[in-house]
TIRO-2110 file (N, C-alpha, C; in Angstrom, 1 decimal):
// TIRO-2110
0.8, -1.2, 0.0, N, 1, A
0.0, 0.0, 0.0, CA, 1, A
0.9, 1.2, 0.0, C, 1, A
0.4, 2.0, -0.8, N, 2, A
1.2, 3.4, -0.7, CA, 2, A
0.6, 4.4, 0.4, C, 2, A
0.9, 5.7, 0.4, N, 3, A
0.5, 6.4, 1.6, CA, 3, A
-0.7, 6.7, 1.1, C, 3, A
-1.0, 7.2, -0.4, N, 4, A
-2.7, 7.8, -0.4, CA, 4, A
-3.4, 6.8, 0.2, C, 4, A
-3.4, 5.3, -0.4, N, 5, A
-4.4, 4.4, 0.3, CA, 5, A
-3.9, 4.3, 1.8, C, 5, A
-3.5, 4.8, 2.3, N, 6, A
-3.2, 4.3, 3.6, CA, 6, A
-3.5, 5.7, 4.1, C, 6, A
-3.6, 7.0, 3.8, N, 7, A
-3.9, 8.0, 4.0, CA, 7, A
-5.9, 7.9, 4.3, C, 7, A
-6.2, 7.4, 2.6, N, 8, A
-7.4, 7.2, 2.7, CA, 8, A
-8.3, 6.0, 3.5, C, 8, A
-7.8, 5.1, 3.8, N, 9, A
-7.8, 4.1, 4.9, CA, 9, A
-8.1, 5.0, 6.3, C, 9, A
-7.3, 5.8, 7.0, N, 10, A
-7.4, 6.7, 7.9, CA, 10, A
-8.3, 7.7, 7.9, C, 10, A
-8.9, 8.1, 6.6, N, 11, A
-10.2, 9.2, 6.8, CA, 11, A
-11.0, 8.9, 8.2, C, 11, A
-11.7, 7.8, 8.2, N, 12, A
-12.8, 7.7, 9.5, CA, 12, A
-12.3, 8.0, 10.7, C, 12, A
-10.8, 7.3, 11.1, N, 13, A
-10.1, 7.6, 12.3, CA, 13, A
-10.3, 9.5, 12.1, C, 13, A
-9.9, 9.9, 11.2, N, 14, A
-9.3, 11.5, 11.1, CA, 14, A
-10.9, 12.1, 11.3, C, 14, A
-11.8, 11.5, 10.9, N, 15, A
-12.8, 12.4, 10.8, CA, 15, A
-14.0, 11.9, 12.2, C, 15, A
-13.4, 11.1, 13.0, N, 16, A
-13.9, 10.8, 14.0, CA, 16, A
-13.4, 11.8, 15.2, C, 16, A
-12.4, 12.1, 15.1, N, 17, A
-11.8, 13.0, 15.7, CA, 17, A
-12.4, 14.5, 15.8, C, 17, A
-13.3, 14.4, 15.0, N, 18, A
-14.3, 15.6, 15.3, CA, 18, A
-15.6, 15.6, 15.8, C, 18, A
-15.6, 14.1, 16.5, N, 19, A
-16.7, 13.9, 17.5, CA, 19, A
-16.5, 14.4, 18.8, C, 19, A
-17.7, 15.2, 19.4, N, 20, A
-17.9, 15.4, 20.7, CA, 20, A
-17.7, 14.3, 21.7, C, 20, A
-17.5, 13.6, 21.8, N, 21, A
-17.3, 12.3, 22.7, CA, 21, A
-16.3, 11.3, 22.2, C, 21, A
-15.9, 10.5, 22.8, N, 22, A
-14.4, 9.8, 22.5, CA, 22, A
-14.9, 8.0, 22.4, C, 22, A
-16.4, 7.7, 22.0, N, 23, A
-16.9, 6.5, 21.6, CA, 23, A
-16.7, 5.9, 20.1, C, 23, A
-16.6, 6.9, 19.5, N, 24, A
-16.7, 6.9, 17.9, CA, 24, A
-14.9, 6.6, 17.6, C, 24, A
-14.3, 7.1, 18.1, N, 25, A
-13.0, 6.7, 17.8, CA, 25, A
-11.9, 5.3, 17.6, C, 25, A
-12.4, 4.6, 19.0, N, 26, A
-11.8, 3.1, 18.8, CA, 26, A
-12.6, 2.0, 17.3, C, 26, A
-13.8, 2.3, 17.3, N, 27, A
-14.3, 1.8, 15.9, CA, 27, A
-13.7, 2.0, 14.8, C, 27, A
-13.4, 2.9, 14.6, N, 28, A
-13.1, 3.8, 13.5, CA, 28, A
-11.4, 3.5, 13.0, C, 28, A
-10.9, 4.0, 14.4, N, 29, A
-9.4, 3.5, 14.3, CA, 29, A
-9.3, 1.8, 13.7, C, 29, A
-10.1, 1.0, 14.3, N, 30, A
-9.9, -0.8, 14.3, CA, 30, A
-10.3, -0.7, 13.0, C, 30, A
-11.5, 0.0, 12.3, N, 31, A
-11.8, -0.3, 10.9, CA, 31, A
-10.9, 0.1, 10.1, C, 31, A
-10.1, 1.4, 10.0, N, 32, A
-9.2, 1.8, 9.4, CA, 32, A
-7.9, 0.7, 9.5, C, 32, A
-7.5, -0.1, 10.3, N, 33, A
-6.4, -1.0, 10.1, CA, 33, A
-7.2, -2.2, 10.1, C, 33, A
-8.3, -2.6, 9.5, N, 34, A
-9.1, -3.5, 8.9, CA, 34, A
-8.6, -3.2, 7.6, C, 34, A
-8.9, -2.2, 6.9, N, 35, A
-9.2, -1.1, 5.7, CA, 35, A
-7.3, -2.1, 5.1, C, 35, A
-6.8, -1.7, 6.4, N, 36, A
-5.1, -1.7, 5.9, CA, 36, A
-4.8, -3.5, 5.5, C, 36, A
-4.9, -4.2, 6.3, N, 37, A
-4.9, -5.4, 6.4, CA, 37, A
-5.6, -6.0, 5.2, C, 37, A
-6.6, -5.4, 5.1, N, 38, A
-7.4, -6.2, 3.7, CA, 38, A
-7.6, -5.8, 2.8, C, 38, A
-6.3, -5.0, 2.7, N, 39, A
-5.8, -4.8, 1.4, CA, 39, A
-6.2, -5.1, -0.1, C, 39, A
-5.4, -6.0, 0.1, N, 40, A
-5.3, -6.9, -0.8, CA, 40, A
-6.4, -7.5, -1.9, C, 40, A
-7.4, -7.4, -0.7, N, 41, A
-9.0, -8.1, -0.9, CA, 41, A
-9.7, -6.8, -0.9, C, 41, A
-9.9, -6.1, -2.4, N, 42, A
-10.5, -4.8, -2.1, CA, 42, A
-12.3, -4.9, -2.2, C, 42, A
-13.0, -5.7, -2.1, N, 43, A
-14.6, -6.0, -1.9, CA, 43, A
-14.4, -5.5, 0.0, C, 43, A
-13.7, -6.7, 0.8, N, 44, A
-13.4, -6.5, 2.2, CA, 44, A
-13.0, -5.1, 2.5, C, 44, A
-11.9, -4.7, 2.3, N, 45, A
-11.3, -3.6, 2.3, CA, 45, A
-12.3, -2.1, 2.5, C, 45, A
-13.5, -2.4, 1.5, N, 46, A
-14.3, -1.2, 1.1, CA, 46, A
-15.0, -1.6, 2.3, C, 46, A
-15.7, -2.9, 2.3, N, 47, A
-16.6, -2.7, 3.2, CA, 47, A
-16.3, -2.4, 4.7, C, 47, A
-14.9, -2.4, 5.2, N, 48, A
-14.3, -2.3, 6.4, CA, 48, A
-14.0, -0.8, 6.8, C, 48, A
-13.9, -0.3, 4.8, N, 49, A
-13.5, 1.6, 5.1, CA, 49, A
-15.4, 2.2, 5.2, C, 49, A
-16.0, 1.3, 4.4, N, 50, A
-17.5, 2.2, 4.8, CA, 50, A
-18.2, 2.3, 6.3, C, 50, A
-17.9, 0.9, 7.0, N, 51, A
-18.5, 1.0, 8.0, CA, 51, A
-17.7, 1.9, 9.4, C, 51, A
-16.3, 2.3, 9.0, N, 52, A
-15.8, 3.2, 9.7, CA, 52, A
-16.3, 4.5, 9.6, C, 52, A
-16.0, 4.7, 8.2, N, 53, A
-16.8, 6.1, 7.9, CA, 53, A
-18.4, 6.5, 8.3, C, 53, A
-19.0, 5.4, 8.5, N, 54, A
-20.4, 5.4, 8.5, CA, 54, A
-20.2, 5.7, 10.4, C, 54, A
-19.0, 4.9, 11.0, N, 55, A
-19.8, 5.4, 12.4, CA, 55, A
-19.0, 6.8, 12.7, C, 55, A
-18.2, 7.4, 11.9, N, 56, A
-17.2, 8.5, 12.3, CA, 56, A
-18.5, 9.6, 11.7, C, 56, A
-19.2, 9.2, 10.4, N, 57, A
-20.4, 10.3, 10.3, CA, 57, A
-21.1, 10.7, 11.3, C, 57, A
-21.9, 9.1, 12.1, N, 58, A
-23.0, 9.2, 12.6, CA, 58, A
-22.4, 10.3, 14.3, C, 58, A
-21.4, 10.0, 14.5, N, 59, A
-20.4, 10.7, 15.6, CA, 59, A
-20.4, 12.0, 15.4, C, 59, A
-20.4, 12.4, 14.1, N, 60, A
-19.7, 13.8, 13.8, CA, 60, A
-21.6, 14.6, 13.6, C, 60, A
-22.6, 14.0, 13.2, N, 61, A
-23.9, 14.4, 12.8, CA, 61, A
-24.5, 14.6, 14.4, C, 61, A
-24.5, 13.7, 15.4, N, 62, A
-24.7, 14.1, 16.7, CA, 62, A
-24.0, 15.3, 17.5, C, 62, A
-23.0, 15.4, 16.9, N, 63, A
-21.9, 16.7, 17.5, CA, 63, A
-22.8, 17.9, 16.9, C, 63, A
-23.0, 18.0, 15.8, N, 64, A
-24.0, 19.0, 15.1, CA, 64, A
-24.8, 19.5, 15.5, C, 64, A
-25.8, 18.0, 15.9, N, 65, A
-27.1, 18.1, 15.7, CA, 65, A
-27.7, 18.4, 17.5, C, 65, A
-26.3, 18.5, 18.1, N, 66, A
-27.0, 19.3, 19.2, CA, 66, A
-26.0, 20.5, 19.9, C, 66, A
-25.5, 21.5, 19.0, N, 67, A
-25.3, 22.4, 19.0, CA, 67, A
-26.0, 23.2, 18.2, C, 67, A
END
């Protein structure tokens, strides 16, 4: 893997980081070196970077949605 994919792999971690609370982040992080690991196997791979992304959104939409 080069660094963009490995850059891109880390989006969820990076954008979990903008959650109000510090729940959203261990997911996110483990999915992101899911993302890394399954490389190889890019069907896995995607579906390991979507479900990170999906809980670093739902983290970052509650930070929002009550301020």
């Amino acid at each position: 893997m080069n660094v963009v994919q490995i850059s891109i792999a880390a989006m969820p971690f990076l954008l979990s980081l903008a959650s109000r609370s510090g729940k959203a982040m261990a997911p996110s992080l483990l999915a992101g070196i899911f993302t890394v690991l399954l490389g190889s196997e890019p069907p896995r791979a995607a579906l390991a970077w979507c479900v990170g992304l999906l809980i670093a959104a739902v983290a970052v939409r509650e930070r929002t949605r009550t301020t």
